[in-house]
N, C-alpha and C positions, 0 to 999 in steps of 0.2 A: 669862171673856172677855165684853165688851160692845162692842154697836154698836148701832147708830141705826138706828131705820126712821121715816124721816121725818123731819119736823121734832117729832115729837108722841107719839112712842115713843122707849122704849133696848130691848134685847133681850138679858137675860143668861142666857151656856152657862154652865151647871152641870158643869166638865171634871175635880172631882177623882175620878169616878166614871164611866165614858164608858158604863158599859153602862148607864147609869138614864137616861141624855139626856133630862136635866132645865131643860128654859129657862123663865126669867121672863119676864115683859113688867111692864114699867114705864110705865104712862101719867103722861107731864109733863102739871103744871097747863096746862088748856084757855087759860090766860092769858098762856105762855112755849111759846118755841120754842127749839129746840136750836140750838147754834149749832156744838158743836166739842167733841173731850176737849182737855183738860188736863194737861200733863206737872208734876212736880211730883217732887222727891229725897227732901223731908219735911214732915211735917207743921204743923213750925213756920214753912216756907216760906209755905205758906196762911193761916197765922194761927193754927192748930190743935193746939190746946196737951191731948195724951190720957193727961196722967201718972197719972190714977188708973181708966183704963180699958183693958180686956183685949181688945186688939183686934191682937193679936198674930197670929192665925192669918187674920184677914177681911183679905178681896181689897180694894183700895183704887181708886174711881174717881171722878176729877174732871172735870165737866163742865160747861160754859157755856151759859147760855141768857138768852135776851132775851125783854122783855116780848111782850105785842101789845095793841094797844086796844082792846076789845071782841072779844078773839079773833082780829082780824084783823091780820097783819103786812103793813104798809105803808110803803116807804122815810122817812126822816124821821119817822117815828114811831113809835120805840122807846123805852118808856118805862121800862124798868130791864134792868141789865144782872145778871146772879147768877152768881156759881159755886156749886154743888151739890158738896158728898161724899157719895159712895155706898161705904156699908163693907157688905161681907156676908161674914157666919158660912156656911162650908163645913159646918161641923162641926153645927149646931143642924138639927133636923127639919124644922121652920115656919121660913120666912127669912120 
């Protein structure tokens, strides 16, 4: 499971294992701000073409974020807009 703290974090629960209560934190480039997730049915939907990758068992999250200009976000001046995939292996040690 993932959420947002702030505009400048994501924060993911590690739940296939509840008794290790394992979270990441995810610091977004100081340059973009979060904007929102992402629904998405497949991957070819995004543009994301994984036919010779094993990515079978990884949690899939898609997420929006907008520039800022000099780190700062200010109406009318957003200067790129990104969506982000975040795949992560339950299964590996080191995510």
């Amino acid at each position: 499971m993932v959420h947002n703290l702030g505009e400048s974090k994501l924060i993911i629960d590690v739940i296939l294992n509840p008794a290790s209560k394992r979270k990441l934190v995810l610091d977004l480039d100081p340059e973009e701000k979060f904007v929102g997730f992402v629904e998405f049915k497949s991957y070819e939907d995004i543009g994301f073409y994984p036919k010779h990758l094993n990515i079978e068992c990884c949690s899939k999250f898609l997420y929006m974020t907008a520039g800022r200009v000099n780190g700062i976000s200010k109406i009318g001046q957003i200067t790129k807009n990104k969506i982000n995939l975040l795949l992560i292996d339950p299964y590996q040690s080191k995510t």
